[in-house]
VEXVEX-859184 format. One record per atom (N, C-alpha, C): residue in three letters; y, x, z. Coordinates in steps of 0.2 Angstrom, whole numbers, plus 5000, padded with zeros to 4 digits. Last residue first. Example, Ala and Ser with C-alpha at 12.3 -4.5 7.8 and 13.67 -1.06 7.14 Angstrom:
// residues 2
SER498950645035SER499550685036SER500050645039ALA497250665039ALA497850625039ALA498450665039
END
This chain:
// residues 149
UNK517849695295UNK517949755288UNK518849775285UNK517749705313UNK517949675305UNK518049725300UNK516149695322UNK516649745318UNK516849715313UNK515649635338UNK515849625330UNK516249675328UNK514149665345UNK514649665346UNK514949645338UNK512849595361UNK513049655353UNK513749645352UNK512849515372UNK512649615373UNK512949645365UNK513149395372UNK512449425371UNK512149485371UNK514249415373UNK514049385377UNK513449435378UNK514749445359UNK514949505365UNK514549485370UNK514349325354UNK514049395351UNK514149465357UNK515649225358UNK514749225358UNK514249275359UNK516549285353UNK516349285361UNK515649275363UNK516349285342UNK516549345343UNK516249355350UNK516349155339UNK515949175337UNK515649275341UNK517549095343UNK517149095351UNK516449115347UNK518749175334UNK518649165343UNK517949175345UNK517649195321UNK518049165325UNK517949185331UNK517849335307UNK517449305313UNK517849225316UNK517649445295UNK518149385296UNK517649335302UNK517049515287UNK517849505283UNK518249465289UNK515649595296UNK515849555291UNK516649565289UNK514349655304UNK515249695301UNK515149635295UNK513649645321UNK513749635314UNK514449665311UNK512449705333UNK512849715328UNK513249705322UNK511549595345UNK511649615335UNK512249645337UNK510349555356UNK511149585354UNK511049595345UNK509949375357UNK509849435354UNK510349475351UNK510349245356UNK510149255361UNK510049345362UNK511549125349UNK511249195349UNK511049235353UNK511848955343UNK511748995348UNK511449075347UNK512748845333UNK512248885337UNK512448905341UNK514448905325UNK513848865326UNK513148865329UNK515249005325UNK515148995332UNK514448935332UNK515649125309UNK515749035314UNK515149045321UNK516149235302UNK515449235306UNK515549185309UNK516349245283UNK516649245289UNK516049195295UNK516249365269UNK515949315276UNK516249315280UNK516549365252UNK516749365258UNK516349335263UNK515649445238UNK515849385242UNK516249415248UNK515149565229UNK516149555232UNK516249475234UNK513749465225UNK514249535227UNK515049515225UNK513449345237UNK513649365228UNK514049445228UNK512249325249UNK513049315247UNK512949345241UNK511049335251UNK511449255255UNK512049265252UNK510249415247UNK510249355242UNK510849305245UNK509949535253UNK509649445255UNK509549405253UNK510949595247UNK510349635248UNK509649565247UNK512049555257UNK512049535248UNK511149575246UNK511849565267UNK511749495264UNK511549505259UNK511749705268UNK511249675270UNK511249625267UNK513249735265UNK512949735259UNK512149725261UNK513849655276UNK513649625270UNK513549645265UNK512749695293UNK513349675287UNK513349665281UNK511849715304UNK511849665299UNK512749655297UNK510649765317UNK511349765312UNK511149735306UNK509649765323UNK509949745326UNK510549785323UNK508649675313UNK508349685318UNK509049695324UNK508449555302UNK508549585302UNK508349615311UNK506849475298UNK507149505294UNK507849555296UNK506249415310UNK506049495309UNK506449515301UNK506249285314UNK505849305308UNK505749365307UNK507349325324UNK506649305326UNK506149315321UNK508349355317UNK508049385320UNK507749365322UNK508649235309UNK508549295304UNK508049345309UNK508849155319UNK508349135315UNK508149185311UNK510249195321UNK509749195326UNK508849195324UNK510849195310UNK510849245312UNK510249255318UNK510949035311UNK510849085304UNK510549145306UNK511549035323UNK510948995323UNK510749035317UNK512949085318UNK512749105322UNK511749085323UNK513349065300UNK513349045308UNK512849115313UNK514549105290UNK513849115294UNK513749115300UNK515249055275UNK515149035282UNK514349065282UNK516349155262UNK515649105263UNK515349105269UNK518049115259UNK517549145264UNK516649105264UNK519049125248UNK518649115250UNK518149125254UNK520949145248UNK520249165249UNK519749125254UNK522149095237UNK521649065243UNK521149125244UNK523149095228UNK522849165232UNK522549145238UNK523248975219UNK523049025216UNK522849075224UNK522848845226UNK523148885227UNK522948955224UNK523248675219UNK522748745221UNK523048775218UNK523548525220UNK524048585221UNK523048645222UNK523848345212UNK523448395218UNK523848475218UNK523548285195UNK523648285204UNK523548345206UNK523648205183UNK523748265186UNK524048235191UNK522948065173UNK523448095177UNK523348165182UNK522248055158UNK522148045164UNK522548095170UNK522948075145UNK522848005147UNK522748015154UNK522648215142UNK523348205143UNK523248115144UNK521248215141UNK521548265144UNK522248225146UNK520948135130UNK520748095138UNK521248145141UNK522348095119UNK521648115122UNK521648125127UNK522747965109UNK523047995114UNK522248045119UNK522347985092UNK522247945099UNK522348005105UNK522248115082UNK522448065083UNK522848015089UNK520748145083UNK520848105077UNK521448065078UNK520648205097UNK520348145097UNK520448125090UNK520248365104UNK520648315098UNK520248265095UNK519748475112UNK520248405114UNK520448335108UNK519748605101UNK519348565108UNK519948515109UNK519848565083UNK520148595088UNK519948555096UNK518948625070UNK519048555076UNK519348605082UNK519848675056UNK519248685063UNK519448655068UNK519648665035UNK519748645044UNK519348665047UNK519748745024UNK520048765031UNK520148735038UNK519248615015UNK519248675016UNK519948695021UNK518948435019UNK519448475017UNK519348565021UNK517948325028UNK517848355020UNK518448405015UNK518648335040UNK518148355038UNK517848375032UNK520048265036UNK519848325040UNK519348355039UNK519648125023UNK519748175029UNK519748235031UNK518348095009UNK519048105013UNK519048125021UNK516748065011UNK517148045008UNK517748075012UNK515448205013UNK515748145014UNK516348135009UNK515048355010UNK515448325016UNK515848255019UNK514048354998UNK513748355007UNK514348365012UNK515048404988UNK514848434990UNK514248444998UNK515548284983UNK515748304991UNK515448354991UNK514948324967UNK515448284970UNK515548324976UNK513348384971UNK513748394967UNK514148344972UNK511948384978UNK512448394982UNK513048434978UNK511148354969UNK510848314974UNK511648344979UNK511148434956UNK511148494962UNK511048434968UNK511748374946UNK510948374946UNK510848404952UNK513248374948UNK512648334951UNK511848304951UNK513648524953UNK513548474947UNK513048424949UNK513548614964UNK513648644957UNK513348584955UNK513648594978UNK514448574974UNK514448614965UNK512548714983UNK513048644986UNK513748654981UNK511248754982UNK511648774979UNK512248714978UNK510048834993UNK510548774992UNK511048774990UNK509048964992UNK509748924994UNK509948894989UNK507348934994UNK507848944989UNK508348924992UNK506349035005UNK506648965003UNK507148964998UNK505049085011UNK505549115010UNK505849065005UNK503749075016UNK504249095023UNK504849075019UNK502749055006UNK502949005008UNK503549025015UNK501949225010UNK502049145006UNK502249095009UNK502849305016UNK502249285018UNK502449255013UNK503649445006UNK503449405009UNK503049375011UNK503049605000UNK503149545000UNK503049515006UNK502949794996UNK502949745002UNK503249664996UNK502949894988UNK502349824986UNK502549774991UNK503650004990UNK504049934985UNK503649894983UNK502950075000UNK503450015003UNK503749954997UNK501250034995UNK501850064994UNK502350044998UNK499450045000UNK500050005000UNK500650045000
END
């Protein structure tokens, strides 16, 4: 076998569709794009939102509200979270956020902030972005302690 023997499978390879050469071609006249409009005129491209016209939903349904571009988001962790993690033996006695992210519990370059829900019997160590009061109080109680990042 040569390279200029190769051939196709039979039957893989299809004739192109010759649109708009005369009407023995089954796609003479329109060419296959209908009668008149937008659609059947060279150079169009649908532009997102446009309704043919008719006031679109975008601009029909009213604007409300205020968001703040320089919010930051914090992804919450409880204290119970943390308690749970230690009885199951995933962490031992440190835990900060390249551990989560590690975990799967946060998205790289997340934020955590450490809430007071629960309870924490076992000293930890953690280093998160961001604690509360009686989170902080909780964890020093218990013998470990917090570090903010």
């Amino acid at each position: 076998m040569k390279l200029s023997q190769l051939k196709p499978a039979k039957g893989s390879v299809h004739k192109e569709k010759r649109i708009a050469r005369g009407e023995g071609s089954k796609k003479g006249g329109t060419a296959g794009r209908g009668h008149k409009g937008a659609k059947s005129r060279s150079g169009y491209s649908r532009t997102p939102g446009f309704e043919g016209g008719q006031m679109p939903l975008y601009r029909r349904v009213p604007k409300f509200g205020f968001r703040n571009v320089n919010r930051v988001e914090y992804t919450p962790l409880n204290l119970s979270v943390l308690q749970a993690w230690i009885d199951a033996g995933r962490i031992k006695d440190y835990i900060d956020t390249e551990m989560l992210y590690e975990m799967k519990f946060i998205s790289k370059g997340e934020k955590v902030k450490l809430l007071a829900k629960g309870e924490i019997k076992s000293p930890v160590t953690v280093k998160v972005n961001k604690a509360s009061a009686k989170a902080k109080e909780a964890i020093e109680k218990a013998g470990g302690k917090v570090e903010l990042i």
